[in-house]
N, C-alpha and C positions, 0 to 999 in steps of 0.2 A: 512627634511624627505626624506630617498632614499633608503630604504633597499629593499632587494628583495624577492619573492612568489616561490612557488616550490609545486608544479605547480598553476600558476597562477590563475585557476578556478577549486580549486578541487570539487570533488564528494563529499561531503559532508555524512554523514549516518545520521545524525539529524540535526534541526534548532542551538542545545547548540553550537555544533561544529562551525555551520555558522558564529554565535554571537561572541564566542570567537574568531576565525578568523579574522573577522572583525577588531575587537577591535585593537586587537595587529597589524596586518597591517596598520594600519592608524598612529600606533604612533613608528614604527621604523626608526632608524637612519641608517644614508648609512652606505654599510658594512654589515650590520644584515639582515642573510636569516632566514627566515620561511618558516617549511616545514612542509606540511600536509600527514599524511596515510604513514608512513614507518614501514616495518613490518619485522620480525629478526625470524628466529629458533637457538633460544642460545641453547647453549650447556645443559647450569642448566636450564633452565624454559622454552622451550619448543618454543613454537610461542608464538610470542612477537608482540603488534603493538604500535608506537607510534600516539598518536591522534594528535600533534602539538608539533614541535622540532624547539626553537630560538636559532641561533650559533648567540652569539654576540663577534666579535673580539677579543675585548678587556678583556674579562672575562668567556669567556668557553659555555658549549652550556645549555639549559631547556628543561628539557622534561615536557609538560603540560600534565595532562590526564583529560579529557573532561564530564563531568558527569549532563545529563541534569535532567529536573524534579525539585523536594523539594528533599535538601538532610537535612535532620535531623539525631542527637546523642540519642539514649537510649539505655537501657540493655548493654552496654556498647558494642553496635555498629553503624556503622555508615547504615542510611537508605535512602533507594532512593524512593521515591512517585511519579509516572505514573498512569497513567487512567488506567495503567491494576492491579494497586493495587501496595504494599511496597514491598521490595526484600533489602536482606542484599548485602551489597558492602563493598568492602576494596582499594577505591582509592590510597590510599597512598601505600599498598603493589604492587600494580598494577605500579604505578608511578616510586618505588622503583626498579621494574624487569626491567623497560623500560631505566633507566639511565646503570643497568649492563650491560645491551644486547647491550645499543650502544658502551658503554666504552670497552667489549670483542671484537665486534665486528671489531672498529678501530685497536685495540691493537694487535689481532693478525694478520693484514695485513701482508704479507711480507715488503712491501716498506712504509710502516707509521714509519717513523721516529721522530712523533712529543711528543712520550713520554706518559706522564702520560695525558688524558683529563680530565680536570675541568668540572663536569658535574653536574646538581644539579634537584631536581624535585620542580616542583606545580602542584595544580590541581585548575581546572576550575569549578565553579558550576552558571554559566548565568543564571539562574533564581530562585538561593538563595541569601538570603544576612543573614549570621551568623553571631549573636550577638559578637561571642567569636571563642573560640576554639572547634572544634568538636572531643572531648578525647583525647590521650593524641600525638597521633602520626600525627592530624590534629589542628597545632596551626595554630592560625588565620594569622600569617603573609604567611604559606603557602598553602593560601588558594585565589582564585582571586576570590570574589564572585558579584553578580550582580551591588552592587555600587563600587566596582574596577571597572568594565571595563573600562572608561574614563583614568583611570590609568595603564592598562592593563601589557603594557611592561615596565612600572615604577618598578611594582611590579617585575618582572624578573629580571631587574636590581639590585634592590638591594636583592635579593634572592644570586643574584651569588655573591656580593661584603658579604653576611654573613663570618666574621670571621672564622666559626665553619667547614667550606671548608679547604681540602689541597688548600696550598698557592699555587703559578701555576702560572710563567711567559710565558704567549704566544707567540709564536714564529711565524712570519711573513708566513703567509700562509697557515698558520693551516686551515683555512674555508675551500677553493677551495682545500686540501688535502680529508678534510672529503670528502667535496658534488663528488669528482672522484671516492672514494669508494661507496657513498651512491648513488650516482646516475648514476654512470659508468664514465667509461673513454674508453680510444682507449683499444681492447680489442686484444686479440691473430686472428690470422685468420681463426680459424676451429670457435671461436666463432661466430664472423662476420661475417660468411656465417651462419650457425646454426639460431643465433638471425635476419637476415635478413629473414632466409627462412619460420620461423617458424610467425613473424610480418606478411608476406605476408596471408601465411593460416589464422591467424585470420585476418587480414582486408579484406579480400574474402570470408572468413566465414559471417564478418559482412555487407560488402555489399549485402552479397546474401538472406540475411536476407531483404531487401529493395522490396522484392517481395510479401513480405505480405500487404505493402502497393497498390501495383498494381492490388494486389486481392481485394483488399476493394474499388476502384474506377475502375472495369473494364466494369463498366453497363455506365461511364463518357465517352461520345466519344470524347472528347476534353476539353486536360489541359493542363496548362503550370506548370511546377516543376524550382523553384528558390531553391538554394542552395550554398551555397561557395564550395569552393576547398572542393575536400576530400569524399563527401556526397554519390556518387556514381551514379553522374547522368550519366555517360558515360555507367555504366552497366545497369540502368535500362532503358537508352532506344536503348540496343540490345534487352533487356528482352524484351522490347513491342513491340518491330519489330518482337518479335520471335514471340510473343504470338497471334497479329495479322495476318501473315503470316501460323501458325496455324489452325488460325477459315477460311482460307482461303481471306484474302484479300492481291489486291498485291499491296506492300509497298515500298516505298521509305525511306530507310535509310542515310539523308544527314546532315553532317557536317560542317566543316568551315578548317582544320586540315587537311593534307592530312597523317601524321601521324596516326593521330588517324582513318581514312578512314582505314590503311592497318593493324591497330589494330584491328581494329570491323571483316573485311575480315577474318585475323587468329582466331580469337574468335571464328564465326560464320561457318566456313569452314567445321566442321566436324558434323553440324545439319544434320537430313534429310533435305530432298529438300526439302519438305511441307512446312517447319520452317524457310525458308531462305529465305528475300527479295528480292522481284526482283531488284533493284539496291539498290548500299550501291556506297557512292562516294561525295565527295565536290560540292559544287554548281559550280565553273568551270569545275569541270568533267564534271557534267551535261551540260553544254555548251557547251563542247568541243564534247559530244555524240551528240549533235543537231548540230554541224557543226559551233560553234561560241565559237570563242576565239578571246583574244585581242594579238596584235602583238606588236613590235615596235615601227610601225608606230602610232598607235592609242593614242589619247591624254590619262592624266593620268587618269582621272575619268571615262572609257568605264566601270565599273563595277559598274558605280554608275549608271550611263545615257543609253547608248547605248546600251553594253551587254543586260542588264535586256529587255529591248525596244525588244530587238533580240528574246531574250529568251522567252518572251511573245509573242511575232508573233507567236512561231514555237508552240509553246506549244497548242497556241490558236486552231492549225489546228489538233492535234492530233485525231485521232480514238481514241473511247470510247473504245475499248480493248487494246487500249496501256496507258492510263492511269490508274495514281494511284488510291487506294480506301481507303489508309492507311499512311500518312505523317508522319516519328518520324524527329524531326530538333535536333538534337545536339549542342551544341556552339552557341546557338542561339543570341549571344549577340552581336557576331563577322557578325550577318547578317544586310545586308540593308535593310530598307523600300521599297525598290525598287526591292530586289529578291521576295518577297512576293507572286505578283500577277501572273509571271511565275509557282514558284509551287503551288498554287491553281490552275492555268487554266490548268496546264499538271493533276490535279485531278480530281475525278468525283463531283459532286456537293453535295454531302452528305457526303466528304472525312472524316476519321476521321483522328486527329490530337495531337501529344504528342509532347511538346514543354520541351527543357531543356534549361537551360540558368543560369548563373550566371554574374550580368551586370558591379560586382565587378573587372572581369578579363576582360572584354572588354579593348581590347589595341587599338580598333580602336574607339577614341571617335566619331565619325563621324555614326557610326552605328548603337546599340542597338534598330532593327526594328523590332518590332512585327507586326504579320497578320492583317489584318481587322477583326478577327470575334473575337467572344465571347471564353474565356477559360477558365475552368474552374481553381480558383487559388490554388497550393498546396506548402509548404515549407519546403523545410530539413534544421535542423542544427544542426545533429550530424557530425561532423567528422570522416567518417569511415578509414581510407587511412592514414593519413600522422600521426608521432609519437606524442605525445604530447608536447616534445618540440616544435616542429615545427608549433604549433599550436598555442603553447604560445608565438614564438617570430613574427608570421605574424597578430594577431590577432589586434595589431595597426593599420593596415593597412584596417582592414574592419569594418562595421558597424554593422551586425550582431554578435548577440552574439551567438556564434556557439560552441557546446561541443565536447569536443574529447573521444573519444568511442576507439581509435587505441591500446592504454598503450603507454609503454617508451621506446623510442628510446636513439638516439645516443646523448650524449651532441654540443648545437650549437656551430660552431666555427667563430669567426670572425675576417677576417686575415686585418689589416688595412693597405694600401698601397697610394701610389703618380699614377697619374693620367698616369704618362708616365712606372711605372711600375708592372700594375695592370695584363699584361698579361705574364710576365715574371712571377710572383708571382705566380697567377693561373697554371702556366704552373710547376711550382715546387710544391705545393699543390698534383696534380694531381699523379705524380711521388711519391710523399710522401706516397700518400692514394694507391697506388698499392705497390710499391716496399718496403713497410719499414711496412705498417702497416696491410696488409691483406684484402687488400680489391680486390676482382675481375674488372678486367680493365670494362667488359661486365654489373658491378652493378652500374658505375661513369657515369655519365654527365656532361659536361661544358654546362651550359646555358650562353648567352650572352646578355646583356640587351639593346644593339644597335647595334654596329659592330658584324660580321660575327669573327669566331675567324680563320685564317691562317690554318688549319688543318680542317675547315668543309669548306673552299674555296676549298681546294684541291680534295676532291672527291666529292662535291653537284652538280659538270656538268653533273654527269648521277644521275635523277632521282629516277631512280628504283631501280639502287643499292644503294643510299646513305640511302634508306627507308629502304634495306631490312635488311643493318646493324645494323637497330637500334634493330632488333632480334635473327638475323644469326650469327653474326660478334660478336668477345670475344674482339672486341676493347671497350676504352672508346667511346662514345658518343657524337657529340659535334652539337650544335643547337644555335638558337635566343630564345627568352623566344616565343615572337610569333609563330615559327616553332616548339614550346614545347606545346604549349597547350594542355590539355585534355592527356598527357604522363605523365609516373613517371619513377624513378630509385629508388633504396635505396639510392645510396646518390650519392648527387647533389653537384658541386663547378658552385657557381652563380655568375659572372665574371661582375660585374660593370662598365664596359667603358663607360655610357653615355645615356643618351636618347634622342629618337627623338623630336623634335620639338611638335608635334601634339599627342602627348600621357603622359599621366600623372604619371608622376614617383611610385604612390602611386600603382597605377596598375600595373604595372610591374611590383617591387618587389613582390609585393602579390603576382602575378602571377608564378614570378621564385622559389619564395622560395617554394610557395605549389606545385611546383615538384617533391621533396625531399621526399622519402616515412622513408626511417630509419633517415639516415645523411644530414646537409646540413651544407656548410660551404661557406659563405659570404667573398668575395674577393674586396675590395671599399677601393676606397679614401673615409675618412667621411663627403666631402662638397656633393659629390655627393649623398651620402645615408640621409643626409640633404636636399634634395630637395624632398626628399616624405614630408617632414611639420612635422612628427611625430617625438617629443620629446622622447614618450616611447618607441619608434622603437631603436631610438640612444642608448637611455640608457640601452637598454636590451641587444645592439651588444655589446655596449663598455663592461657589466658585461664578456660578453664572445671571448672577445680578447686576443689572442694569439701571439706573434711575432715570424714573417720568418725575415732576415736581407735583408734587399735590396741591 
């Protein structure tokens, strides 16, 4: 069994759908996609939706359509029974428009070359099981009803091997033709800006929606918010730095990201003063404003041991009008046990406290420190931010079952390469996505999952400008996934060279890929992308490989 989901956790609209879904995933063969919720304005019939579409290679694609409740035959039609009482239905004309809408729809592509599509229908009835035939256009073999399911895509099978089909020899590659039409491919360039720009207003739209949440716990003076990539924890807590800065407390907005630090700055730059924290900065900025920083000289753990030691002496001495009354921590997963006690002592003793953290992205296993006190626990797992592919190919990688709220992005790509030429590769990818296929240099990022890539060595000696390119500047972007944290692009090329020692593969990837807000494309030798442990991680890159020639 190897076939593949599209999208891999859909949105269901009833339990029937769930059920049938199910069924038929558990019993496809490699090669065979299942897609759920594809919707058509045909020509002749109007809006169209299919409930569940099997392309099986070898013998053409099924359109299933979905029908829960009792369905029963009288008066010579067919009926649906619901708690809200009986309603006449016509699955099979319904099933019948959905097989035209697809077959018009490939047919007239400009570049489908693959001819006539074998297309055939069933319907699904999960919680009927009919004697027979329901009249005369619902015979029983096209019917999958509740003692089917176990047989589910059996039935599909030989639905399309029916004699009563135009014959149809398929032509190697028909699938991956269809799912470029059905689910996009590389688009023209006005698109690609358009579909990137318009992605961003709804995932901004939907993060900012994440403030209703805030209102419902704003009487909570201390909580921590766990969340995966995507949720919107970076924005809601500007939002509570704003909010408390507001009711007048002064606040500390600290991260882990110096990135993300000159993010929050530009976000929040254009508040009134009332509404702006008194500092926004990294936890070594904050050291470095107290007059401690680590040097050369200093052994490698000072920010484990020493610093902090430092940072809590000075804090300790602070005046009660230079302390905070308001702590929001960002990236909190990225902090030590050992920063902890410095920003409580630079607080006042009643400090209130909003914790964001996701410990999935933690690349420093060494860390994951929470405070000493009590917090209160909250959780997101919608995905508001990154497309739904992107969701569906990192979501090996995490333990939460987290839903994606963004829609459809860009198809994943995944360029498979040799270990010595993963950056030449990357480096042509890059050239490809600006010069050939419309993508803006200022929308691309090269993330790197260990080495530094030769083009962020060249300008990272000055600080201040290499940050402020990452918004000023119409060049590409080029970063570590750790100097990427808590950032996005529309589309990202995640550059495989290697990981370190003391960090866990499975983190990083998760980490790189949920950078990718539209596009990502995966650049690895596949031993290395084998070292995160995940089987479905591999098998979902390999479904989406591509070849560059080395």
């Amino acid at each position: 069994m190897g076939g593949t989901c599209w999208p891999e956790h859909p949105d269901f609209v009833n339990d029937a759908e769930r059920t049938a879904w199910q069924a038929i995933k558990r019993q496809l063969r490699d090669g065979d996609i299942l897609l759920h919720g594809l919707r058509f304005t045909d020509p002749h019939d109007g809006e169209v939706e299919i409930d569940l579409l099997l392309l099986m290679p070898d013998l053409g694609a099924a359109v299933i359509e979905v029908k829960g409740g009792q369905i029963t035959y009288s008066e010579g039609q067919v009926w649906q029974i619901r708690g809200d009482g009986r309603h006449a239905i016509d699955p099979a004309e319904q099933a019948a428009k959905e097989v035209r809408a697809l077959q018009r729809f490939l047919e007239r592509q400009p570049n489908w070359s693959r001819g006539y599509l074998r297309a055939a229908w069933l319907v699904a009835f999960p919680n009927t099981s009919p004697p027979g035939d329901l009249g005369p256009r619902l015979r029983r073999d096209l019917i999958i009803g509740a003692d089917d399911l176990d047989d589910a895509a059996g039935k599909v099978f030989e639905r399309l091997q029916d004699p009563a089909l135009e014959r149809w020899t398929p032509r190697d590659g028909w699938v991956q033709t269809a799912l470029d039409h059905l689910l996009g491919t590389y688009d023209a360039e006005v698109e690609i800006q358009g579909r990137a720009a318009e992605r961003l207003r709804h995932a901004d739209q939907l993060t900012a929606e994440q403030s209703a949440l805030l209102a419902v716990i704003r009487n909570v003076p201390r909580f921590e918010v766990t969340g995966p990539a995507g949720t919107g924890k970076t924005w809601m807590a500007m939002e509570q730095a704003r909010r408390w800065a507001k009711a007048g407390e002064r606040v500390a907005l600290v991260t882990y990201t110096r990135g993300v630090v000159e993010s929050m700055k530009r976000a929040m730059a254009d508040l009134p003063a009332a509404e702006q924290p008194a500092w926004i900065g990294t936890y070594f900025q904050l050291g470095a404003q107290w007059d401690i920083r680590a040097t050369a000289a200093d052994d490698a753990d000072f920010w484990t041991r020493r610093g902090p030691e430092e940072m809590l002496a000075h804090a300790s001495g602070l005046a009660n009008d230079e302390r905070f009354t308001a702590l929001v921590v960002d990236e909190a997963q990225d902090f030590g046990d050992s920063w902890w006690p410095a920003l409580l002592a630079a607080s006042t003793p009643d400090v209130e406290i909003a914790v964001f953290r996701d410990d999935e992205q933690a690349v420093f296993t060494e860390r994951r420190g929470r405070p000493d006190v009590e917090l209160t626990s909250l959780v997101l797992d919608e995905n508001l931010r990154n497309a739904s592919q992107i969701v569906d190919t990192f979501r090996p990688l995490v333990d939460t079952d987290v839903r994606s709220r963004s829609g459809s992005g860009f198809p994943i790509e995944y360029v498979r390469c040799s270990e010595s030429t993963v950056e030449e590769i990357t480096d042509r990818v890059v050239s490809e996505l600006v010069d050939e296929r419309g993508w803006l240099p200022e929308h691309v990022a090269v993330i790197t999952t260990q080495h530094r890539h030769p083009v962020q060595r060249e300008y990272e000696a000055d600080k201040d400008t290499y940050w402020n390119d990452l918004w000023d500047s119409d060049d590409v972007f080029y970063s570590t996934v750790a100097g990427f944290k808590g950032l996005e692009r529309p589309a990202v090329v995640l550059m495989v060279d290697g990981f370190h020692d003391d960090l866990d593969p499975k983190n990083v990837l998760y980490t790189g890929m949920s950078r990718a807000r539209d596009l990502l494309v995966v650049v690895a030798p596949p031993e290395l992308i084998e070292q995160a442990g995940s089987t479905k991680l591999t098998k979902r890159l390999n479904h989406f490989e591509r070849q560059i020639p080395e």
